[in-house]
C-alpha positions in Angstrom: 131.7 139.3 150.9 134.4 141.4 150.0 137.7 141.3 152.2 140.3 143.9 152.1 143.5 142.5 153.6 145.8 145.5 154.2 148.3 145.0 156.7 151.8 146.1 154.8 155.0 147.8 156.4 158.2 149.0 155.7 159.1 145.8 157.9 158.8 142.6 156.3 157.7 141.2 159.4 154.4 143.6 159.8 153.4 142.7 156.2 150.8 140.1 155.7 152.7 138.3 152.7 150.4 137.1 149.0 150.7 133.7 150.0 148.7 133.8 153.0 145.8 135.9 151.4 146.3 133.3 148.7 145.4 130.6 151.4 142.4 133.0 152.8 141.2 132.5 149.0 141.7 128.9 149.1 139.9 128.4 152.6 136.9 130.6 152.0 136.0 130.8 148.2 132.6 132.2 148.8 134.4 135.4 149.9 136.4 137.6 147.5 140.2 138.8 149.0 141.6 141.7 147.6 145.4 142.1 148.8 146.6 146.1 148.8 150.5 146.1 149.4 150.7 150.0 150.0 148.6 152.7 150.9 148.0 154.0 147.8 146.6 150.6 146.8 144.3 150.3 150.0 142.9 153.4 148.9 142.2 152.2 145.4 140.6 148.6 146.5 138.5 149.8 149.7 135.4 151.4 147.5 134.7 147.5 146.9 135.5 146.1 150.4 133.3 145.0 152.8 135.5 144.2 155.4 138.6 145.9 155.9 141.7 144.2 158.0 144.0 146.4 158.0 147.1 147.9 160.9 145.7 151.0 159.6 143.5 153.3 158.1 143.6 157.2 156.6 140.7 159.2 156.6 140.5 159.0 152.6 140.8 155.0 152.7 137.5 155.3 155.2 135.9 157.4 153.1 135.8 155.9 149.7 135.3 152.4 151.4 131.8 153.2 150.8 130.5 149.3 151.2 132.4 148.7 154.5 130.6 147.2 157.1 133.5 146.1 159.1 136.6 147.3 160.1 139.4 145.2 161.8 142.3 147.3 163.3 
């Protein structure tokens, strides 16, 4: 399974920093983490995610995240 962890701000504080997607790896190395800092990078990773987390979503991220078979918002 394919994770997309996408939870990034302008606020430090909402953005899920790489070395806690680097301990999702670590705990769960059956399942692949991709890590987008920006939108623009959400919308490049999400055609290969299965799972999106993520404090938000466009309408162009939904629909190239072909794959997705669940969303967590």
């Amino acid at each position: 399974m394919t994770v997309l962890v996408a939870i990034h701000s302008a606020f430090a504080i909402w953005t899920i920093p790489p070395s806690a997607v680097e301990r999702l790896r670590r705990r769960f190395p059956a399942h692949t983490f991709l890590h987008a800092r920006s939108d623009d990078e959400a919308l490049s990773l999400s055609a290969d995610a299965d799972v999106v987390f993520a404090g938000q979503i466009t309408r162009a991220q939904l629909a190239a995240a072909r794959r997705l078979q669940w969303l967590h918002s």
